[in-house]
N, CA, C and O atoms as a CHARMM CRD file, in Angstrom:
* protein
*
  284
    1    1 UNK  N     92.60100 131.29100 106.51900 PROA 1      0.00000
    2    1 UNK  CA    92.57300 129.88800 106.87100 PROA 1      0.00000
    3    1 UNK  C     93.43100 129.68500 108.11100 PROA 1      0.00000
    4    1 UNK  O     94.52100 130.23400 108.27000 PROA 1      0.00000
    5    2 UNK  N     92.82300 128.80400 109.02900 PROA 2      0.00000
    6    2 UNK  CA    93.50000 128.56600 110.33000 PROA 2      0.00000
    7    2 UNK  C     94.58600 127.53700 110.72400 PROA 2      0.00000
    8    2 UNK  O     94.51300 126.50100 110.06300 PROA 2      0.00000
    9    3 UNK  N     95.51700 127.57300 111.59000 PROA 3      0.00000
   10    3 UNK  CA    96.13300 126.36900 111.16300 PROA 3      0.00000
   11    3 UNK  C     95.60200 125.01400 111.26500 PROA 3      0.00000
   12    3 UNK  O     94.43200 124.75500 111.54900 PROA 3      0.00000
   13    4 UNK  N     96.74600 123.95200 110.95700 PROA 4      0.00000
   14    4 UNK  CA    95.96200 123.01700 110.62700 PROA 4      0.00000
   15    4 UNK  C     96.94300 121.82800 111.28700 PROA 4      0.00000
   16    4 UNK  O     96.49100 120.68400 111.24500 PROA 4      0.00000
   17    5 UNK  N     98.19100 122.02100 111.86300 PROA 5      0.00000
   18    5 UNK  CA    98.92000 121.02100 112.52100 PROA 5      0.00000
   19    5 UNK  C     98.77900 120.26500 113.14900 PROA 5      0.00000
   20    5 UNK  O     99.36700 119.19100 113.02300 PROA 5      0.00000
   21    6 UNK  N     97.45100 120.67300 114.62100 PROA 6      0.00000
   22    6 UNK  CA    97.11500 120.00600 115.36200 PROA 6      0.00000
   23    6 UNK  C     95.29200 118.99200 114.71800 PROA 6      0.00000
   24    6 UNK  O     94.84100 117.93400 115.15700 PROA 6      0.00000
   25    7 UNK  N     94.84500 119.70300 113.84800 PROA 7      0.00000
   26    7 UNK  CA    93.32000 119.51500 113.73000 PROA 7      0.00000
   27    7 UNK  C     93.87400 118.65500 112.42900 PROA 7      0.00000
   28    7 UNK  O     93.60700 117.45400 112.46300 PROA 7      0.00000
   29    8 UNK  N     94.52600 119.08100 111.42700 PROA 8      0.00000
   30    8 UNK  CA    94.62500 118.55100 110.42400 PROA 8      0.00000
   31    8 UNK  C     93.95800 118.83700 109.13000 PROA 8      0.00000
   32    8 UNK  O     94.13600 119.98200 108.71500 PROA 8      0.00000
   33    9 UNK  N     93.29500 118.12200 108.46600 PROA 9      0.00000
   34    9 UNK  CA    92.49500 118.75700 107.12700 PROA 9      0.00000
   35    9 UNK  C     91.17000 119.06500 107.50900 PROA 9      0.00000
   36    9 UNK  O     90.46000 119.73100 106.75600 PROA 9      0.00000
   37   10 UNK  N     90.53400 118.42000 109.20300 PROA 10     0.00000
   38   10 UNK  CA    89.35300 119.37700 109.13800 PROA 10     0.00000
   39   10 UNK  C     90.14300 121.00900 109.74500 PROA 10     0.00000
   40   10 UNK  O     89.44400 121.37800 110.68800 PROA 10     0.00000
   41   11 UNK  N     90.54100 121.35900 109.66500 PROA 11     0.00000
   42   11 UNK  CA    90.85000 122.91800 109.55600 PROA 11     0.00000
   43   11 UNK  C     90.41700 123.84000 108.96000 PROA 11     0.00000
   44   11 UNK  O     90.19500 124.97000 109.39600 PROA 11     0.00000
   45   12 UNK  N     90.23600 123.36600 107.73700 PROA 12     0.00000
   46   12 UNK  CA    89.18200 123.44100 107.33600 PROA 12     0.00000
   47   12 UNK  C     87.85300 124.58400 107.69100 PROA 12     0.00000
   48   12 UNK  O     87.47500 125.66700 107.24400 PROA 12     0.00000
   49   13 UNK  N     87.48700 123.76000 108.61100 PROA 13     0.00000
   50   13 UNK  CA    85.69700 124.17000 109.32900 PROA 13     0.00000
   51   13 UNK  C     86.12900 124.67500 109.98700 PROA 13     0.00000
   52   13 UNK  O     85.23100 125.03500 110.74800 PROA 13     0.00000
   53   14 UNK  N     87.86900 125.38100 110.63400 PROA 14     0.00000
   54   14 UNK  CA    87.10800 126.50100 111.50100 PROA 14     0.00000
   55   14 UNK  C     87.16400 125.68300 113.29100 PROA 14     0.00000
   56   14 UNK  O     87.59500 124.70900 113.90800 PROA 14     0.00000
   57   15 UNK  N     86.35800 126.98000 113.43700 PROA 15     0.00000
   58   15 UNK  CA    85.64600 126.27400 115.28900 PROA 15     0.00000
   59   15 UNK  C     84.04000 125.98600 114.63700 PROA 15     0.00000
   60   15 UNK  O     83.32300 126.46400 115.51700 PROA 15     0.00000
   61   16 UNK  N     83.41200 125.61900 113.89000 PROA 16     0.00000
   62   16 UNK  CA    82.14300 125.41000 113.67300 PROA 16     0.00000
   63   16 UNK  C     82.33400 123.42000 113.58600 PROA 16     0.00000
   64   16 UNK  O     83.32300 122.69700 113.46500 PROA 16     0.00000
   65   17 UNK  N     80.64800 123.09900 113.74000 PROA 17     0.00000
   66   17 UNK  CA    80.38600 121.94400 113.92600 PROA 17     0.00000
   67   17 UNK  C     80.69800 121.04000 115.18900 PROA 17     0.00000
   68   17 UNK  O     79.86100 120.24600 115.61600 PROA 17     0.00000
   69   18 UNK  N     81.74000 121.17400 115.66800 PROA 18     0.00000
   70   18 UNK  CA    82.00400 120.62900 117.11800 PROA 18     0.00000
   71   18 UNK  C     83.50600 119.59800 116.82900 PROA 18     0.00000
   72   18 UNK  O     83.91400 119.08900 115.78500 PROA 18     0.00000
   73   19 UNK  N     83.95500 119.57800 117.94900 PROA 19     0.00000
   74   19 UNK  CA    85.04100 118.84300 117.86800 PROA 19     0.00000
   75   19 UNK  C     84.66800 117.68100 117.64100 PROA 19     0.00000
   76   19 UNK  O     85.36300 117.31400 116.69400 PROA 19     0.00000
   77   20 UNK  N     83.64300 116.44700 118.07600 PROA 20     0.00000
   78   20 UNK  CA    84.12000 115.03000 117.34100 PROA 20     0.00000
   79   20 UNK  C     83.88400 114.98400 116.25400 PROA 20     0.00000
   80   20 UNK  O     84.53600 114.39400 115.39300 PROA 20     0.00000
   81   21 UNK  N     82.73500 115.71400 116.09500 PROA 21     0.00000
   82   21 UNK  CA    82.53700 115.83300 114.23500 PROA 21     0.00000
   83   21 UNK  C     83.55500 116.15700 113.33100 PROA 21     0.00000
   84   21 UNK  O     83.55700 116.01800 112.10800 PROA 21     0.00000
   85   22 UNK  N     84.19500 116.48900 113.88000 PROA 22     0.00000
   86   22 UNK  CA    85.71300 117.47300 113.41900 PROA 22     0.00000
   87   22 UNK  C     86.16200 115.80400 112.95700 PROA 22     0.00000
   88   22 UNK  O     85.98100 115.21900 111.88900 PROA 22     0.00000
   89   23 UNK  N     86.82900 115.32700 114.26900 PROA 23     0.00000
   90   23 UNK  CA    87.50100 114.50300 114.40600 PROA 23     0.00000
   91   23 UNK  C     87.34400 113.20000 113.32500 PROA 23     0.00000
   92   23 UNK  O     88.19300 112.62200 112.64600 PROA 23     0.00000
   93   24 UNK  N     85.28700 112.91200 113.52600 PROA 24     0.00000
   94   24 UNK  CA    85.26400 111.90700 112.59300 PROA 24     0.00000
   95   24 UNK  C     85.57800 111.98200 111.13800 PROA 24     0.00000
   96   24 UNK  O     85.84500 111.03500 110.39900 PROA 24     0.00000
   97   25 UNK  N     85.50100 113.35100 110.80900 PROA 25     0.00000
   98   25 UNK  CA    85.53200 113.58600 109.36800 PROA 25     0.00000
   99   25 UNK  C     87.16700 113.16400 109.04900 PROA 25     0.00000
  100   25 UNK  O     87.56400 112.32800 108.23700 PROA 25     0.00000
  101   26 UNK  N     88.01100 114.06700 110.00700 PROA 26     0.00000
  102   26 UNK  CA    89.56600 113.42800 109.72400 PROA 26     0.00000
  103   26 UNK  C     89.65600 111.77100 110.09600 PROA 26     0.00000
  104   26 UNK  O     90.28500 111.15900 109.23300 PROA 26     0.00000
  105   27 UNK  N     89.33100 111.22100 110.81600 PROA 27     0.00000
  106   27 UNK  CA    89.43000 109.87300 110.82400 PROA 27     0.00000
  107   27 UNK  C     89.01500 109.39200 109.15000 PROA 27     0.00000
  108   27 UNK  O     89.93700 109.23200 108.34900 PROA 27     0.00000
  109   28 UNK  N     87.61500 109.19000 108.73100 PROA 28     0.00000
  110   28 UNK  CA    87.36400 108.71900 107.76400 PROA 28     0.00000
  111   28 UNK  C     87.89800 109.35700 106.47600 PROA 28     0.00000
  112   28 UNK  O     87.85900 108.71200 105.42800 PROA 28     0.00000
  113   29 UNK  N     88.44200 110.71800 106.52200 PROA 29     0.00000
  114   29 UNK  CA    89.19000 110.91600 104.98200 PROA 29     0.00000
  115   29 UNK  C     90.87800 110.24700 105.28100 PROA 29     0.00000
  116   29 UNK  O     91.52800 110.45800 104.25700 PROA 29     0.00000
  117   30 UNK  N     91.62100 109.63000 106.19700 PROA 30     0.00000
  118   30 UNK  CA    92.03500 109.15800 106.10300 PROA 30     0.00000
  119   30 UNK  C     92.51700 107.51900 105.98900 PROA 30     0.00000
  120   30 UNK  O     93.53500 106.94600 105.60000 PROA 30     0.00000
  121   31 UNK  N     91.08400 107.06200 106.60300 PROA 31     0.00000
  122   31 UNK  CA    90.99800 105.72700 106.13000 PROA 31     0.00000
  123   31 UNK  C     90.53100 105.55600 104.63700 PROA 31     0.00000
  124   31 UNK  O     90.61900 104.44700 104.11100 PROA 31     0.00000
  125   32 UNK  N     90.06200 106.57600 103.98600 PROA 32     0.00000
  126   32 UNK  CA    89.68200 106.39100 102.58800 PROA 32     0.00000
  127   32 UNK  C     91.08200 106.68000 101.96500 PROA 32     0.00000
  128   32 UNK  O     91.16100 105.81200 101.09700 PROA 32     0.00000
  129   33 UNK  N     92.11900 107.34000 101.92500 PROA 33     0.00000
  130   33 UNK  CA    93.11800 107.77800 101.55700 PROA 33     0.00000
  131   33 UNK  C     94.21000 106.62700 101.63000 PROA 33     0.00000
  132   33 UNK  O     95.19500 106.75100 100.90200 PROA 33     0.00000
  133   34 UNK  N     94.11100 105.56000 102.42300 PROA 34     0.00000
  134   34 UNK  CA    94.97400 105.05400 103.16500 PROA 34     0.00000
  135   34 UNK  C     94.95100 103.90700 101.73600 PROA 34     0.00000
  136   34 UNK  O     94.01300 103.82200 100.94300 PROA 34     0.00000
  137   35 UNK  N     96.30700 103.05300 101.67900 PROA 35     0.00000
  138   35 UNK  CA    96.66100 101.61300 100.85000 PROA 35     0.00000
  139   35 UNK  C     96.23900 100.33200 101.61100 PROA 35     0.00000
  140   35 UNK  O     96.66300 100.12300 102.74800 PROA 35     0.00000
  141   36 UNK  N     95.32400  99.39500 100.92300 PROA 36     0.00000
  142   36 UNK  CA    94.93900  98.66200 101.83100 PROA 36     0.00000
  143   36 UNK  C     95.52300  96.87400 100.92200 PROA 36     0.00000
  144   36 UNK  O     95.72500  96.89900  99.70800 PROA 36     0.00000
  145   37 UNK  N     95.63800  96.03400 101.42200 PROA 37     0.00000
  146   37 UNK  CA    96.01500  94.44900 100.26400 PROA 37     0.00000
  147   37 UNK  C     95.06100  94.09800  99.22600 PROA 37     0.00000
  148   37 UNK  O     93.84700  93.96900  99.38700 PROA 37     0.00000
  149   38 UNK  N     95.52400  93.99800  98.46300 PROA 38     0.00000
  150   38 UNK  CA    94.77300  93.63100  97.32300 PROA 38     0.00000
  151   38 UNK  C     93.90900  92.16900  97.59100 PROA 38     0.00000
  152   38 UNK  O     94.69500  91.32100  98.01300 PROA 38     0.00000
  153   39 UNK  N     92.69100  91.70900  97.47900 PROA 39     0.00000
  154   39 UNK  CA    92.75200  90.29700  97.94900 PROA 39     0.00000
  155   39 UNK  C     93.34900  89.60000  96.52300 PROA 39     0.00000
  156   39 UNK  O     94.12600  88.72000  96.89400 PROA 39     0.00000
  157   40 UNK  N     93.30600  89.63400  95.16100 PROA 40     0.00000
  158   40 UNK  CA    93.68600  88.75300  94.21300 PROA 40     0.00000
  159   40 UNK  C     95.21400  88.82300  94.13300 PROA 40     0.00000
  160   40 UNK  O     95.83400  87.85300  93.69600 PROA 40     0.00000
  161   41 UNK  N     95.84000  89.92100  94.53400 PROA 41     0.00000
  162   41 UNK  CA    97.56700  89.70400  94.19600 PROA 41     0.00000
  163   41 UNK  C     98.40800  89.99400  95.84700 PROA 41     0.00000
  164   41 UNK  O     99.61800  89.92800  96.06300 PROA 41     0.00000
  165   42 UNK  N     97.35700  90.30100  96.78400 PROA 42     0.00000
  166   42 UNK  CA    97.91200  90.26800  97.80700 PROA 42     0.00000
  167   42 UNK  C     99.32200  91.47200  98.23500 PROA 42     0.00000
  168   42 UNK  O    100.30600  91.16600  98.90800 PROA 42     0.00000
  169   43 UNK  N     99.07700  92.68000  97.69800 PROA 43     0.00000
  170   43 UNK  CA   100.10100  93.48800  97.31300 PROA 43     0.00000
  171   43 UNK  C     98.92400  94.78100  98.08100 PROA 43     0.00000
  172   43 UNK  O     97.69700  94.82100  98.17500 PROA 43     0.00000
  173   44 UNK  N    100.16100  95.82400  98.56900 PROA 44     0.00000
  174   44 UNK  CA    99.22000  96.72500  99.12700 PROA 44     0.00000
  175   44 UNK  C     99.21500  97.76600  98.45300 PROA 44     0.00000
  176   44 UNK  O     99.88000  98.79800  98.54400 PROA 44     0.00000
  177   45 UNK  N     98.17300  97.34300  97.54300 PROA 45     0.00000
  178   45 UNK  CA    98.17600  98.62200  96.19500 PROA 45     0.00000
  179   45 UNK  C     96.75200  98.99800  96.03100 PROA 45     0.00000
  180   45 UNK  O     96.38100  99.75600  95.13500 PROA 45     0.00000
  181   46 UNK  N     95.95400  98.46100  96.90700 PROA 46     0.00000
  182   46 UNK  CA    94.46000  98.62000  97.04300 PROA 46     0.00000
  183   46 UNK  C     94.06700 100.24400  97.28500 PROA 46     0.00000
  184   46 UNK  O     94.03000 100.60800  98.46000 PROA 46     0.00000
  185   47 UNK  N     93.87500 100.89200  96.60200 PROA 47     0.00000
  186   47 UNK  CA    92.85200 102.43900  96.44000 PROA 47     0.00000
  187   47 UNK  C     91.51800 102.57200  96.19900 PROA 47     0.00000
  188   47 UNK  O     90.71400 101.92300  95.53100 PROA 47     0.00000
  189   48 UNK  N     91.44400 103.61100  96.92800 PROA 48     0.00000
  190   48 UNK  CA    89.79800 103.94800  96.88100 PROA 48     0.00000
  191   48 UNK  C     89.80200 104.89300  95.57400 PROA 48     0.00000
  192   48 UNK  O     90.44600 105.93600  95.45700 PROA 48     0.00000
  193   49 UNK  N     88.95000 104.31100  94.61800 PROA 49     0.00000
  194   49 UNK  CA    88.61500 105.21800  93.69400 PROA 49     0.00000
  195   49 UNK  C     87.44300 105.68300  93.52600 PROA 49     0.00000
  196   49 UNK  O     87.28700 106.31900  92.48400 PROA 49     0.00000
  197   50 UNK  N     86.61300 105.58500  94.16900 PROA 50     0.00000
  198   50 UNK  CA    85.65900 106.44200  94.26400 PROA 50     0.00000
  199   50 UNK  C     84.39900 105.83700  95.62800 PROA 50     0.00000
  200   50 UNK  O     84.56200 104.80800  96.28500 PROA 50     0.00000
  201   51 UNK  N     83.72300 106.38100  95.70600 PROA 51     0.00000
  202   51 UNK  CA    82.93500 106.30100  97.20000 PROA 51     0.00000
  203   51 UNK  C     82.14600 104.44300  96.65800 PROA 51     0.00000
  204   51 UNK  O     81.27800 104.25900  95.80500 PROA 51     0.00000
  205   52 UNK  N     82.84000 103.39300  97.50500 PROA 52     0.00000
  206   52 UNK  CA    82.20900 101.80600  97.95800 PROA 52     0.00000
  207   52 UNK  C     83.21200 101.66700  96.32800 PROA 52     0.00000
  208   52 UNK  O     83.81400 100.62400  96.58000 PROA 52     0.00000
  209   53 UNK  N     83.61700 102.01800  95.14600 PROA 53     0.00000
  210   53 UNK  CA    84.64600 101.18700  94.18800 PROA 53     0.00000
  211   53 UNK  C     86.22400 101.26200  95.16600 PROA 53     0.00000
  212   53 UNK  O     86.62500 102.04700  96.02500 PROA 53     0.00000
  213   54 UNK  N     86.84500  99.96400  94.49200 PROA 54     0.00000
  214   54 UNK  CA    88.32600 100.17000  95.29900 PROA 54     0.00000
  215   54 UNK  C     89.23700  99.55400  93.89000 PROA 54     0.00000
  216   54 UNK  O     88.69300  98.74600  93.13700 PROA 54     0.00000
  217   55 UNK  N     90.41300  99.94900  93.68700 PROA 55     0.00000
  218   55 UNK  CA    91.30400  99.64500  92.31800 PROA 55     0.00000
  219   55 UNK  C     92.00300  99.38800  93.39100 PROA 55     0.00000
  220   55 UNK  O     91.94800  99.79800  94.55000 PROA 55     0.00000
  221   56 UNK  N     93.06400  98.21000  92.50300 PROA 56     0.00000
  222   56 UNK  CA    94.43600  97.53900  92.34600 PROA 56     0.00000
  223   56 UNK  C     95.32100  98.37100  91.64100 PROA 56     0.00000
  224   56 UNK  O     95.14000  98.51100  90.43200 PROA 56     0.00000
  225   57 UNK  N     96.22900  98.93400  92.18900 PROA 57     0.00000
  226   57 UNK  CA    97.47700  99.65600  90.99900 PROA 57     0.00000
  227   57 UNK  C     98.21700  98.95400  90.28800 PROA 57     0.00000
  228   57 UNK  O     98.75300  99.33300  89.24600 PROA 57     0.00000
  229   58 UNK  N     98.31600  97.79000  90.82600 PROA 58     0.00000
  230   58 UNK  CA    99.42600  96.90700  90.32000 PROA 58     0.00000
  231   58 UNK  C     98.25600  96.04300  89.44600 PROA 58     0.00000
  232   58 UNK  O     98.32100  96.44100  88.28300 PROA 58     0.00000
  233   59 UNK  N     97.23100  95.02600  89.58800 PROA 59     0.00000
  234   59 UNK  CA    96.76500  94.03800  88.98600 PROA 59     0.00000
  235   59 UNK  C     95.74600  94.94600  88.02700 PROA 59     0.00000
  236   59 UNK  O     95.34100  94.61700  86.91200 PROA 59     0.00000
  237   60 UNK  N     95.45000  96.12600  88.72000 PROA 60     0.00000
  238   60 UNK  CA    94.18700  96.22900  88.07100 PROA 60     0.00000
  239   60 UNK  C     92.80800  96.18400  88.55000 PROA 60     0.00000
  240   60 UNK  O     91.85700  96.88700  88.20900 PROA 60     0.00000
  241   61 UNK  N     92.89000  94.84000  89.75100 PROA 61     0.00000
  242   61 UNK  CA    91.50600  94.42400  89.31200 PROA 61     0.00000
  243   61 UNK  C     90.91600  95.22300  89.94500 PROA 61     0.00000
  244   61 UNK  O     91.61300  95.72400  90.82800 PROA 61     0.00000
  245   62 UNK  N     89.28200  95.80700  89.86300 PROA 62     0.00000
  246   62 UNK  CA    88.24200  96.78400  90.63700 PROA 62     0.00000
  247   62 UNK  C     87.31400  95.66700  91.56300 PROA 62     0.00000
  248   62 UNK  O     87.34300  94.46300  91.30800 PROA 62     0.00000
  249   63 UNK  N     86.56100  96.19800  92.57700 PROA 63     0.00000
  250   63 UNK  CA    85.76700  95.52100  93.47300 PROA 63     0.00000
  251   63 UNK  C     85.12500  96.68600  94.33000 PROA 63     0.00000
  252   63 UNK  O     85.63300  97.76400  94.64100 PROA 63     0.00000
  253   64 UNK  N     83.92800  96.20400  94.61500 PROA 64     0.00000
  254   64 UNK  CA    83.19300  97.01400  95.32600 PROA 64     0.00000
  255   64 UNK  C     83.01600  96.71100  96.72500 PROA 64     0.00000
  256   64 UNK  O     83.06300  95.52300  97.04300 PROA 64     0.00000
  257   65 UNK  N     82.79500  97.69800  97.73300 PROA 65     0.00000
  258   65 UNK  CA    83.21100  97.31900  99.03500 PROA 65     0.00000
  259   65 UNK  C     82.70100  98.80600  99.62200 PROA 65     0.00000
  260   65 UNK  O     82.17100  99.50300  98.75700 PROA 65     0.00000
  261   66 UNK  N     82.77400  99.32900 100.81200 PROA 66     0.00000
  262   66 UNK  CA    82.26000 100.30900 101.95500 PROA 66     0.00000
  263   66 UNK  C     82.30700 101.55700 101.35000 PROA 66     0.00000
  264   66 UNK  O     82.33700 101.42500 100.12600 PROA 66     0.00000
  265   67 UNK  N     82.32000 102.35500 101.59900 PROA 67     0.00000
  266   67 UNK  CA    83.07900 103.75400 101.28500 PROA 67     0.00000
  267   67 UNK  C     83.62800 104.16500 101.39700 PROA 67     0.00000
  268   67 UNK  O     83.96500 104.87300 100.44700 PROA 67     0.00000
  269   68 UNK  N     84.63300 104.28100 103.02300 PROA 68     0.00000
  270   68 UNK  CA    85.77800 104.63100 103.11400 PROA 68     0.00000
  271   68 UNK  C     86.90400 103.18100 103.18600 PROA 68     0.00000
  272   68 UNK  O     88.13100 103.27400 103.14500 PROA 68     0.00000
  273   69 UNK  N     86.26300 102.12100 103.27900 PROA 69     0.00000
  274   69 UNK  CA    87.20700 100.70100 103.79700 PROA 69     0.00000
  275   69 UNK  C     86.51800  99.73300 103.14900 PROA 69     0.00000
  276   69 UNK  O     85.30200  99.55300 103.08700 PROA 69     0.00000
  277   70 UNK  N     87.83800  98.84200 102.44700 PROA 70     0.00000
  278   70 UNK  CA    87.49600  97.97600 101.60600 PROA 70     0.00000
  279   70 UNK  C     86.69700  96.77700 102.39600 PROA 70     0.00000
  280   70 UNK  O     87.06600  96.75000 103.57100 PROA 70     0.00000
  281   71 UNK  N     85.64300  95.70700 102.07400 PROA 71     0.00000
  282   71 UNK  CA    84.96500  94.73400 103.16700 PROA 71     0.00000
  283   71 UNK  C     85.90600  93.36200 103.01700 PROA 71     0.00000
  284   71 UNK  O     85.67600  92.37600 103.71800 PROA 71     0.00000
């Protein structure tokens, strides 16, 4: 495995696929990764739990929205 300091988690792939492809893939696994505001408690506890669901850590509540970013 190659490093990964500068590329990040696509490191992954190597030199295959091409660099923006590279790039977009790290862009969007980190906007999916990322804490976003809850809209009902207004707290930034908003997670992606699975591809377009998003959970509240704190309230709870679930809502559906994009895949990597809540709408």
């Amino acid at each position: 495995m190659g490093r990964t300091k500068k590329v990040g988690s696509a490191g992954r792939y190597g030199s295959r696929y091409g660099k923006k492809i590279r790039q977009g893939v790290v862009a969007a696994e980190l906007t999916g990764k990322a804490d976003y505001t809850c809209p009902s408690c207004l707290k930034n506890t908003l997670k992606r739990a699975r591809a377009g669901i998003w959970e509240c850590r704190k309230c709870g509540t679930k809502m559906a929205g994009k895949a990597f970013k809540p709408s």
